[in-house]
mmCIF file of the N, C-alpha and C atoms, coordinates in Angstrom:
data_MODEL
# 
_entry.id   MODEL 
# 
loop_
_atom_site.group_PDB 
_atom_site.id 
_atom_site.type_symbol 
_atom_site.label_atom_id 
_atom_site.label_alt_id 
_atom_site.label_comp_id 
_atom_site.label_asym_id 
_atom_site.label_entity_id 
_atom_site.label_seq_id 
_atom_site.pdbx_PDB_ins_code 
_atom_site.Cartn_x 
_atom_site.Cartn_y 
_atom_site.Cartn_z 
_atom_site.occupancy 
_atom_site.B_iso_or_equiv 
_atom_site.pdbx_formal_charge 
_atom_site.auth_seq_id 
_atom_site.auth_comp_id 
_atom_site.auth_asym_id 
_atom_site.auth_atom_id 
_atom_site.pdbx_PDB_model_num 
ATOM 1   N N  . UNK A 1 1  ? 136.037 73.966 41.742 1.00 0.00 ? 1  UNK A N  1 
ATOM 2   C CA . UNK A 1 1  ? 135.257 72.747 41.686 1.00 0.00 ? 1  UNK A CA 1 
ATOM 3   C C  . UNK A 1 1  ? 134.307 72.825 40.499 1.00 0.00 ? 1  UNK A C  1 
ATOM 4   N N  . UNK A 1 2  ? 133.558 72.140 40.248 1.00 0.00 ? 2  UNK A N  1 
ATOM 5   C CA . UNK A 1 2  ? 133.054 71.798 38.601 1.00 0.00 ? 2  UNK A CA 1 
ATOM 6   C C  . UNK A 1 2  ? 131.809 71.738 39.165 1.00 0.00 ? 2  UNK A C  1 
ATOM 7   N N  . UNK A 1 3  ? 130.681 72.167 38.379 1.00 0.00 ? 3  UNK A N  1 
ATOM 8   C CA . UNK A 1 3  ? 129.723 72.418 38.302 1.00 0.00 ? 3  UNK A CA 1 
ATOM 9   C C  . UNK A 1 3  ? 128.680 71.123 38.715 1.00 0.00 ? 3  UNK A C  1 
ATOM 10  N N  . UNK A 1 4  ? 129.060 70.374 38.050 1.00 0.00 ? 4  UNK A N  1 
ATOM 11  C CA . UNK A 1 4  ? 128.507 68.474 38.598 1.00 0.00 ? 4  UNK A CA 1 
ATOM 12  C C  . UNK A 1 4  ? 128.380 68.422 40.213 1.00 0.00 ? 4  UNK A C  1 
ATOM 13  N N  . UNK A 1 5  ? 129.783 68.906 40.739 1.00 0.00 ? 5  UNK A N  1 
ATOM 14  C CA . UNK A 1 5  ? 129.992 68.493 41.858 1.00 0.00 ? 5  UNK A CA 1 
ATOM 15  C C  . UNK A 1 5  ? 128.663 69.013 43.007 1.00 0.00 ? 5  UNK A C  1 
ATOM 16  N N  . UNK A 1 6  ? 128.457 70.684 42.474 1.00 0.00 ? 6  UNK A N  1 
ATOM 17  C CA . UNK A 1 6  ? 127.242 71.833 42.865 1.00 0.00 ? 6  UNK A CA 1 
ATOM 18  C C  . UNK A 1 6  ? 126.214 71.196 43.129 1.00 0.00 ? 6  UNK A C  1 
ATOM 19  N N  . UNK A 1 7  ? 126.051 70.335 41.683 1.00 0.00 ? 7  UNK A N  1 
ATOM 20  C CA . UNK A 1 7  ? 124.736 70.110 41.511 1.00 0.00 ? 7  UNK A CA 1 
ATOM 21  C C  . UNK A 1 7  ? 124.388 68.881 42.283 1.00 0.00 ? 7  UNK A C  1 
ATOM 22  N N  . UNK A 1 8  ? 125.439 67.604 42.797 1.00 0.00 ? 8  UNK A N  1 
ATOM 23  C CA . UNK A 1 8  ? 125.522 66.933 43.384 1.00 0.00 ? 8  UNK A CA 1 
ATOM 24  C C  . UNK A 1 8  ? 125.134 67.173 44.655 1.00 0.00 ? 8  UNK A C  1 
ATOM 25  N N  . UNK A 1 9  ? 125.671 68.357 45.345 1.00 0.00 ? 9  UNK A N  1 
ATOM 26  C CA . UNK A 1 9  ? 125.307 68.759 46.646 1.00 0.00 ? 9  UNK A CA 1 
ATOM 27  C C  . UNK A 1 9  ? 124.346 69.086 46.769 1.00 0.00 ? 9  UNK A C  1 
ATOM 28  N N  . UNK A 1 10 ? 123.595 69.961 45.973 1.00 0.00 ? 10 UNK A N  1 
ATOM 29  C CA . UNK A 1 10 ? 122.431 70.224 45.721 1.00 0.00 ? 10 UNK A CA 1 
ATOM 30  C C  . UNK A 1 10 ? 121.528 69.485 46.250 1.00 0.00 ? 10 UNK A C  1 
ATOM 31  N N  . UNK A 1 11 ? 121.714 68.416 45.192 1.00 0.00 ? 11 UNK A N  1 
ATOM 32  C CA . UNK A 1 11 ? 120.509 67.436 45.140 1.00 0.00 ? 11 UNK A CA 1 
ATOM 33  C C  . UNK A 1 11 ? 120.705 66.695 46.151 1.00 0.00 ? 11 UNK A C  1 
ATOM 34  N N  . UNK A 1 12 ? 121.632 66.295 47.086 1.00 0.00 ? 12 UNK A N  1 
ATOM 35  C CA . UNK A 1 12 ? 121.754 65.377 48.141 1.00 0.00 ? 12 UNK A CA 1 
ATOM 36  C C  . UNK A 1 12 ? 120.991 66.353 48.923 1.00 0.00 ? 12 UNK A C  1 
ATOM 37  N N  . UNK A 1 13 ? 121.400 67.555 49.974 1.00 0.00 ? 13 UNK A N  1 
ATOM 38  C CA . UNK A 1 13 ? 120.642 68.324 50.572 1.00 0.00 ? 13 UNK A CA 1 
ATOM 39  C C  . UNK A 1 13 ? 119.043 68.280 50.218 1.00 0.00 ? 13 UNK A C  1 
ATOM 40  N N  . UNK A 1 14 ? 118.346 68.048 49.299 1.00 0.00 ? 14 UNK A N  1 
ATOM 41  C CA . UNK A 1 14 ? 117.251 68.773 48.674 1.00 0.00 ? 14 UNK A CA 1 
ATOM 42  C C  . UNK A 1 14 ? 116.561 67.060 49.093 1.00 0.00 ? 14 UNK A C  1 
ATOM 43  N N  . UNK A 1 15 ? 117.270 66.029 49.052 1.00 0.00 ? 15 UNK A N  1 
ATOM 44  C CA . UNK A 1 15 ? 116.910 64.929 48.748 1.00 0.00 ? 15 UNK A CA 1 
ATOM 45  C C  . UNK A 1 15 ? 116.570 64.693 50.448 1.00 0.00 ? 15 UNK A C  1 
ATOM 46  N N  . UNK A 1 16 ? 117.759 64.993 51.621 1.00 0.00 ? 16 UNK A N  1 
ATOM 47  C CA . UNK A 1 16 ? 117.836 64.938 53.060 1.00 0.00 ? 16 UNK A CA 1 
ATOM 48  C C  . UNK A 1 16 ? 116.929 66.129 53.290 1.00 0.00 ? 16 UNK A C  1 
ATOM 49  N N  . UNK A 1 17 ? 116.388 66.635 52.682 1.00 0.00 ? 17 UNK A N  1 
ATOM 50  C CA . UNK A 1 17 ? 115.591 67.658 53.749 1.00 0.00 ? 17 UNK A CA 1 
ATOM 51  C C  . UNK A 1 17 ? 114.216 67.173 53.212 1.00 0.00 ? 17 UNK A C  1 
ATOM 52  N N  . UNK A 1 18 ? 113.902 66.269 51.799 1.00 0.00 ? 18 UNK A N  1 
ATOM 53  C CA . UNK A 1 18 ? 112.621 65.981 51.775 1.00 0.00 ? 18 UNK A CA 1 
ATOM 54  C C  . UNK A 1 18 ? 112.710 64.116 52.794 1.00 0.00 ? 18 UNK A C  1 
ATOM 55  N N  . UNK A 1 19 ? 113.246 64.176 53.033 1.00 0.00 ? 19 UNK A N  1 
ATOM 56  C CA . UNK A 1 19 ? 113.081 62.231 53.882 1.00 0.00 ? 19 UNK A CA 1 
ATOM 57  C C  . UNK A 1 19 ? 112.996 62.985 55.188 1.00 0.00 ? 19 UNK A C  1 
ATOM 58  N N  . UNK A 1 20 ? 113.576 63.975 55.878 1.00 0.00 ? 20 UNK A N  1 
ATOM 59  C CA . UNK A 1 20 ? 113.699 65.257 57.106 1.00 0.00 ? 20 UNK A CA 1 
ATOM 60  C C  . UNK A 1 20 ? 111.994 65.199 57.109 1.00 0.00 ? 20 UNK A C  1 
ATOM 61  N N  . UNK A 1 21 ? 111.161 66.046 56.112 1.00 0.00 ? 21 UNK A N  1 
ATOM 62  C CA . UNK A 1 21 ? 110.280 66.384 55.924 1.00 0.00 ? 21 UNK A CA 1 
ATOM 63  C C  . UNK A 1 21 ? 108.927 65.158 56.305 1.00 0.00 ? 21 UNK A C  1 
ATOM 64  N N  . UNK A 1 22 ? 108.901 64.612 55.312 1.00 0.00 ? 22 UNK A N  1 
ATOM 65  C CA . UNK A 1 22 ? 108.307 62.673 55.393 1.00 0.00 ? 22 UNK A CA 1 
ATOM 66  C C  . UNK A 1 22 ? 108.238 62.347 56.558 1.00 0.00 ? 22 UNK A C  1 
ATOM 67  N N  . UNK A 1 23 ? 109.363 62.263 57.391 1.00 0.00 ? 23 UNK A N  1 
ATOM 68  C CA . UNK A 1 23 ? 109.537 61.413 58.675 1.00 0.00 ? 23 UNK A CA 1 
ATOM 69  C C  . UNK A 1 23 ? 108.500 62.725 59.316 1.00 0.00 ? 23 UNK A C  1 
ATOM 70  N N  . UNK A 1 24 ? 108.694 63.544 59.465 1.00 0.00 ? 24 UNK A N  1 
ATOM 71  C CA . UNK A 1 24 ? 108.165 64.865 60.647 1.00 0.00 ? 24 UNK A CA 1 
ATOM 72  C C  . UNK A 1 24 ? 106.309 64.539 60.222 1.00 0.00 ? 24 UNK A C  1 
ATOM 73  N N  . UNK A 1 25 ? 105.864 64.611 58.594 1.00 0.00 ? 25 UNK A N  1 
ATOM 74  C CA . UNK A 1 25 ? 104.936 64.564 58.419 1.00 0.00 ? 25 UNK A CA 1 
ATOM 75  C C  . UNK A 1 25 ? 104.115 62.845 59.131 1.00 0.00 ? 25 UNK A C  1 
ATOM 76  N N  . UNK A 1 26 ? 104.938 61.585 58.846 1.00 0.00 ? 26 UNK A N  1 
ATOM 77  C CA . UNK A 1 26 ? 104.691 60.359 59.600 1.00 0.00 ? 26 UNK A CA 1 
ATOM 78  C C  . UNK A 1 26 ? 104.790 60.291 61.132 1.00 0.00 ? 26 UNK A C  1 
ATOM 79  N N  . UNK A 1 27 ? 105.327 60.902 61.664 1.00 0.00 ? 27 UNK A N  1 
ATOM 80  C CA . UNK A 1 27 ? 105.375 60.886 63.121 1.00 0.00 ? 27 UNK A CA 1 
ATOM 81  C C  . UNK A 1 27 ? 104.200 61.538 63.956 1.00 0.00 ? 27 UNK A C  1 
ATOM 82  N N  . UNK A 1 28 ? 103.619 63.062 62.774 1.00 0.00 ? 28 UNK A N  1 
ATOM 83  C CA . UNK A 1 28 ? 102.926 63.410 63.470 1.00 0.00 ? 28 UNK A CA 1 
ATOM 84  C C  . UNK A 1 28 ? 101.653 62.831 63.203 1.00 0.00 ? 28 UNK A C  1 
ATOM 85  N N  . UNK A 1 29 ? 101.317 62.403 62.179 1.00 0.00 ? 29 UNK A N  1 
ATOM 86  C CA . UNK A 1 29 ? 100.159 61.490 61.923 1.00 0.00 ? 29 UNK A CA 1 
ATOM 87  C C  . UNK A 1 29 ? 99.989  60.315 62.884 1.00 0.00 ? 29 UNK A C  1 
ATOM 88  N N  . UNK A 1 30 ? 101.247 59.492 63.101 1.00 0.00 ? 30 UNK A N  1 
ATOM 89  C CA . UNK A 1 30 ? 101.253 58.247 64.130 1.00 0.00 ? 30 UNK A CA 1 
ATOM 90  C C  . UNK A 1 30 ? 100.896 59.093 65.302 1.00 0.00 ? 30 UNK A C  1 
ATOM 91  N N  . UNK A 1 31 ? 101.240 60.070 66.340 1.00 0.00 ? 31 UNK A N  1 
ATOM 92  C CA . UNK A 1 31 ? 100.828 60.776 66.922 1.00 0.00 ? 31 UNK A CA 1 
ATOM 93  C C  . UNK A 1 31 ? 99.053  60.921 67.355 1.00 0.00 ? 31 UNK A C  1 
ATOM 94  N N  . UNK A 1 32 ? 98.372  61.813 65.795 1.00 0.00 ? 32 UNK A N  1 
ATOM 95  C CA . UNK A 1 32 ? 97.509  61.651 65.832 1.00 0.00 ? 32 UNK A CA 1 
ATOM 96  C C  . UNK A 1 32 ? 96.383  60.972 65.970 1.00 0.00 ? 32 UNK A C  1 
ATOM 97  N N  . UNK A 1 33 ? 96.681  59.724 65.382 1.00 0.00 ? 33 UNK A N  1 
ATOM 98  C CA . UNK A 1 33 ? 96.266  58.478 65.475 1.00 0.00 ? 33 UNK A CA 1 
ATOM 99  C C  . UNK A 1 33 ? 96.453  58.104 66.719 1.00 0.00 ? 33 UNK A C  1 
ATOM 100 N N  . UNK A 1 34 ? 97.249  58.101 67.575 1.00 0.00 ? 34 UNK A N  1 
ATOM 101 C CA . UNK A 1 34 ? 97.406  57.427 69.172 1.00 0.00 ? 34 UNK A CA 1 
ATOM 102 C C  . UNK A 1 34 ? 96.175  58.377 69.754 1.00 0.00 ? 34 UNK A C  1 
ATOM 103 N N  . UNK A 1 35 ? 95.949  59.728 69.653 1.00 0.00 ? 35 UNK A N  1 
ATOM 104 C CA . UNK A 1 35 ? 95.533  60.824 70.459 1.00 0.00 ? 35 UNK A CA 1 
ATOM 105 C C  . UNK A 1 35 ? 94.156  60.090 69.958 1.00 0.00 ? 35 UNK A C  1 
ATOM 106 N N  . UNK A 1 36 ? 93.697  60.173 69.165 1.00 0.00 ? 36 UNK A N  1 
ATOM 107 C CA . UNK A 1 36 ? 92.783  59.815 69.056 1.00 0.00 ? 36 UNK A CA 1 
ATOM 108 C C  . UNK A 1 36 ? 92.149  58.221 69.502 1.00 0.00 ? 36 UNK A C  1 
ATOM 109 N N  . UNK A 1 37 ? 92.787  57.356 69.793 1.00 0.00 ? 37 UNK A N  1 
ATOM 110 C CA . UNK A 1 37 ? 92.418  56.023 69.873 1.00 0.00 ? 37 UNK A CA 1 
ATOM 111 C C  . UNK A 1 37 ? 92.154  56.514 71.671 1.00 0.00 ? 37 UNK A C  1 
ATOM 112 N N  . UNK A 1 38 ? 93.051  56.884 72.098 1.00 0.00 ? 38 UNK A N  1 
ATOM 113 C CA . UNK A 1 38 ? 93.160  57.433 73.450 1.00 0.00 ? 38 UNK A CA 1 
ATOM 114 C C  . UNK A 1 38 ? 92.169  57.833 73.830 1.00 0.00 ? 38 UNK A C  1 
ATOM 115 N N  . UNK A 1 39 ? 91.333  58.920 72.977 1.00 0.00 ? 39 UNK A N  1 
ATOM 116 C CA . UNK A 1 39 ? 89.569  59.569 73.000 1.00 0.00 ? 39 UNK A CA 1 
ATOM 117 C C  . UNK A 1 39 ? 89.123  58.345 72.950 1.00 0.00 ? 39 UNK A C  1 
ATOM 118 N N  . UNK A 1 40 ? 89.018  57.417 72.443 1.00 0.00 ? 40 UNK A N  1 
ATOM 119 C CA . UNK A 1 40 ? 87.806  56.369 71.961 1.00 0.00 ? 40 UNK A CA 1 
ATOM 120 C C  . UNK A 1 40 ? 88.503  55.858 73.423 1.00 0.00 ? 40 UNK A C  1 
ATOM 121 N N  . UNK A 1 41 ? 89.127  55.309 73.840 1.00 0.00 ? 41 UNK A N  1 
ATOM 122 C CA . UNK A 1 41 ? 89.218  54.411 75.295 1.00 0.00 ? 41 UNK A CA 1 
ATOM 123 C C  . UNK A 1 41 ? 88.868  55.275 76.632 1.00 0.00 ? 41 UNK A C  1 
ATOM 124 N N  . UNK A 1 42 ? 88.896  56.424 76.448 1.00 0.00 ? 42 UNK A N  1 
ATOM 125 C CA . UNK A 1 42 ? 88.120  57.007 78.003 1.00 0.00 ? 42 UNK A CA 1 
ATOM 126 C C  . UNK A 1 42 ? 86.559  57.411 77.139 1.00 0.00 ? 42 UNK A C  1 
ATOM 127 N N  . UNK A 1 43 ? 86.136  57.299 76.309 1.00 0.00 ? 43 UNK A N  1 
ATOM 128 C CA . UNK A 1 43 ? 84.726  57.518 75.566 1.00 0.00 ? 43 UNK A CA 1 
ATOM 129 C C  . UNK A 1 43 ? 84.146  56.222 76.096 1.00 0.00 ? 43 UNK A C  1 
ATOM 130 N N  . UNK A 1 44 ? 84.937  55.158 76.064 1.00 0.00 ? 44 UNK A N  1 
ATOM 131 C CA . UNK A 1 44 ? 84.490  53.850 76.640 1.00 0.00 ? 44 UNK A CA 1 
ATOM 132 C C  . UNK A 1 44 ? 84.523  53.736 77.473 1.00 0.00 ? 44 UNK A C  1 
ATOM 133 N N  . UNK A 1 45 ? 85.238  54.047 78.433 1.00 0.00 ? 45 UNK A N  1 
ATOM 134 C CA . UNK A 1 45 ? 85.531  54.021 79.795 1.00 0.00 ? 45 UNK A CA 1 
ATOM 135 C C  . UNK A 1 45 ? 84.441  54.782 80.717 1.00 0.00 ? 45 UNK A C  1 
ATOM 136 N N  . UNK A 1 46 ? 83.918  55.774 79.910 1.00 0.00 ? 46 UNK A N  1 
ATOM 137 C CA . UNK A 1 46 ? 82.620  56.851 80.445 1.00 0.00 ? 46 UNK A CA 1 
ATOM 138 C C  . UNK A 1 46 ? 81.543  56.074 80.396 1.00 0.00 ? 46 UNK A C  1 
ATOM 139 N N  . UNK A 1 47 ? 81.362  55.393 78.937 1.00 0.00 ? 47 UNK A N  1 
ATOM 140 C CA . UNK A 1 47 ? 80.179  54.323 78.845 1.00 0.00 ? 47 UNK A CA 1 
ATOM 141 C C  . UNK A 1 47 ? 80.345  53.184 79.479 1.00 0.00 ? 47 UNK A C  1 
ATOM 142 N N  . UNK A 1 48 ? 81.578  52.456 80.032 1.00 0.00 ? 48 UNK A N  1 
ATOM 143 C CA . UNK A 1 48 ? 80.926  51.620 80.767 1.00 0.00 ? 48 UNK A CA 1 
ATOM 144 C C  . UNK A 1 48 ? 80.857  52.164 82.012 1.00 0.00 ? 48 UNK A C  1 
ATOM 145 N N  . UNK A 1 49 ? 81.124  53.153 82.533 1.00 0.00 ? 49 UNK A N  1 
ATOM 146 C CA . UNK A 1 49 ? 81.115  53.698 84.161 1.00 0.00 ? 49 UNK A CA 1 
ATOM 147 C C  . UNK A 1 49 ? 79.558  54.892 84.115 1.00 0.00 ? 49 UNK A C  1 
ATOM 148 N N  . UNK A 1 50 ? 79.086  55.041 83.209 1.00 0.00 ? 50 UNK A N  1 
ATOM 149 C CA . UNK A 1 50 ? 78.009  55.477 83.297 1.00 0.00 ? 50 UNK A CA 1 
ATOM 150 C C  . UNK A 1 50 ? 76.701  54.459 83.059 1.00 0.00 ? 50 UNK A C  1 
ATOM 151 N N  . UNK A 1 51 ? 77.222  53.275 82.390 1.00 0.00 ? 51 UNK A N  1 
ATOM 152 C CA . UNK A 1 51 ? 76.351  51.828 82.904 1.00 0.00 ? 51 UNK A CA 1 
ATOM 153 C C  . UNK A 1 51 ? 75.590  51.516 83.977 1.00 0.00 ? 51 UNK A C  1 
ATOM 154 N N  . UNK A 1 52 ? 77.623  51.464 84.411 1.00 0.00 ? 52 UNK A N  1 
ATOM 155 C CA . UNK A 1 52 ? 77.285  50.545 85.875 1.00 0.00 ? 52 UNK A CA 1 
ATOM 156 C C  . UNK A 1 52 ? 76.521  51.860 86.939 1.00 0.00 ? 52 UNK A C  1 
ATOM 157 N N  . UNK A 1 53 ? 77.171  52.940 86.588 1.00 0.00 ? 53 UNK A N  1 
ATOM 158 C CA . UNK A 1 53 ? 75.834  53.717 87.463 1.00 0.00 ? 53 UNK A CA 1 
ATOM 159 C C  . UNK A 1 53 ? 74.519  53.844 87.728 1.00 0.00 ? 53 UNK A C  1 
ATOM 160 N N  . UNK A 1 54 ? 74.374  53.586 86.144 1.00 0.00 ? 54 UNK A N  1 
ATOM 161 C CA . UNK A 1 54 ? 72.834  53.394 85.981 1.00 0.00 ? 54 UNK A CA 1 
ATOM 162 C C  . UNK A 1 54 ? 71.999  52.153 86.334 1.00 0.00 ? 54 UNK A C  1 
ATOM 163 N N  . UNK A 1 55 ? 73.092  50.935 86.996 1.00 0.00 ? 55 UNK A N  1 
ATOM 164 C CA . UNK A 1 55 ? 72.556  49.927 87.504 1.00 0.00 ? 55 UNK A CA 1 
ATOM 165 C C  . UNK A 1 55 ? 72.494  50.305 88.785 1.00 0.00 ? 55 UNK A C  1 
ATOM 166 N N  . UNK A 1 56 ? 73.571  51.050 89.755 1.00 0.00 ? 56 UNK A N  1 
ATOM 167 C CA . UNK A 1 56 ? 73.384  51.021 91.115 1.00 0.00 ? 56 UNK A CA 1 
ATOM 168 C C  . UNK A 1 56 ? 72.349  52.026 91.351 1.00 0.00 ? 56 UNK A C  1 
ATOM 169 N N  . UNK A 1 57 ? 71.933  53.204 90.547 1.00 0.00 ? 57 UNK A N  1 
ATOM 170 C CA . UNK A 1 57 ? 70.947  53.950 91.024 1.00 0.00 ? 57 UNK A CA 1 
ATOM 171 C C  . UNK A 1 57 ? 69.516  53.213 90.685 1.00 0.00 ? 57 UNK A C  1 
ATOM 172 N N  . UNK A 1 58 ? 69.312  52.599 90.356 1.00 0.00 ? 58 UNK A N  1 
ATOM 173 C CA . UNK A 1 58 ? 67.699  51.823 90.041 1.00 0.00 ? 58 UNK A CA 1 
ATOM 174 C C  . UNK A 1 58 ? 67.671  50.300 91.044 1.00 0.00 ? 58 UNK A C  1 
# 
């Protein structure tokens, strides 16, 4: 086989393992981003339930 062909494979592999890469790095960021929004809605959820506590004890 001819040397072109090498380099062809090459670069397809090299090309599928960096879009491989991308997607793994975007998923875990979207991830992160959920985990975190998730903190901010029971952070809220504490503040309004530590509110309303503070109305029934007074």
């Amino acid at each position: 086989m001819s040397f072109w062909f090498y380099i062809t494979i090459i670069t397809a592999f090299s090309l599928i393992y960096y879009g491989y890469e991308k997607k793994k790095k975007y998923e875990l960021k979207a991830k992160e981003i959920e985990l975190e929004q998730q903190k901010l809605e029971l952070e809220k959820i504490k503040i309004e339930n530590g509110k309303v506590n503070e109305k029934e004890t007074q």
